[in-house]
N, C-alpha and C positions, 0 to 999 in steps of 0.2 A: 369832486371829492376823490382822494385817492383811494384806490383798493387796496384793502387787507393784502393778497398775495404782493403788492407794488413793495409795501410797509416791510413785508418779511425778505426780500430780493435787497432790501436798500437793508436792511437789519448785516445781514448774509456778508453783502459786501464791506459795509463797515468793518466788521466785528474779522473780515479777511484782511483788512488794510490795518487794525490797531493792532493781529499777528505778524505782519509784514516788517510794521514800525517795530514792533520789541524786540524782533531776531535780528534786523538792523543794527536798533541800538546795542543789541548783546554782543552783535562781533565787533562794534566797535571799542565797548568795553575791553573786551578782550584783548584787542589789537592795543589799546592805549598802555593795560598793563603789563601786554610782553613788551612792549615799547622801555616800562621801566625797569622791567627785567633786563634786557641788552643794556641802558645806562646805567646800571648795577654790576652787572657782571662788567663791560667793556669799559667804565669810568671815563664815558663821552656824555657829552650833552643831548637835551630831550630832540634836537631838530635832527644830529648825527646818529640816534637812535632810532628815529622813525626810516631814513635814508639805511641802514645797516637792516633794519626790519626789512623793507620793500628791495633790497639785492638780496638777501639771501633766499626771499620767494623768489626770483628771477632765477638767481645760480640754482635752485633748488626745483625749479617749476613742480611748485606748491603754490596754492592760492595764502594772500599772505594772512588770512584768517585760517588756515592750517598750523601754518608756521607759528601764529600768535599762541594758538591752543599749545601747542607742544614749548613754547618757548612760557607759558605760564604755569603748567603743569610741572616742567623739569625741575623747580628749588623743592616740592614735595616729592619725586619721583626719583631725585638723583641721578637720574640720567638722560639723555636726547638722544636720540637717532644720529648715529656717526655721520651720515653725509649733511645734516643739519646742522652736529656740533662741527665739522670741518667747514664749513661756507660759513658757520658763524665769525669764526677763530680767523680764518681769511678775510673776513668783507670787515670786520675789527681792527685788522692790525692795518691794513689799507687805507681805513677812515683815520686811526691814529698816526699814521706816516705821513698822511694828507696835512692832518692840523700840526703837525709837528714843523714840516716845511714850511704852512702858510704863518706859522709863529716867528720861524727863526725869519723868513721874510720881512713879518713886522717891526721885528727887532734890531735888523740891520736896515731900515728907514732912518732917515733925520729925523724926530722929532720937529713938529710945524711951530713956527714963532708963535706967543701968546696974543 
């Protein structure tokens, strides 16, 4: 039979692992919606916004659940941290130079017979 203090040790931990899981899930949240803040403001796609999200944490060495925070706050707060709004405005126009090439690329292809 197990003991009472076993019960409260395995309570303890639990109840430290369902906190672990919710601040998890929260920066994930979060990361998901500065995610749609970048495809909003930069009019790229959700996989070139998650890519645009993860270099400006790099250019920026911020963790990119920092950058998330600050990139979901800014449409209420009006403003970003200049070296975050400048790697944004760069890793942007980079990501849209990229698809721009790899378009005019697709465009001057033959079309394949049906």
């Amino acid at each position: 039979m197990a003991r009472c203090g076993d019960h409260d040790r395995e309570i303890a931990a639990l109840r430290a692992q369902a906190e672990r899981l919710k601040h998890a899930l929260g920066k994930n949240a979060v990361v998901d919606q500065a995610i749609g803040v970048v495809i909003t403001y930069g009019g790229v796609d959700a996989e070139t916004g998650r890519q645009v999200l993860e270099e400006v944490s790099r250019r920026t060495n911020a963790e990119p659940a920092q950058v998330a925070e600050h990139l979901v706050r800014w449409p209420r707060r009006t403003w970003l941290p200049s070296t975050l709004h400048q790697a944004l405005d760069a890793t942007l126009e980079r990501a849209r130079s990229s698809a721009s090439r790899a378009d005019t690329q697709d465009r001057s292809r033959p079309a394949s017979a049906p």
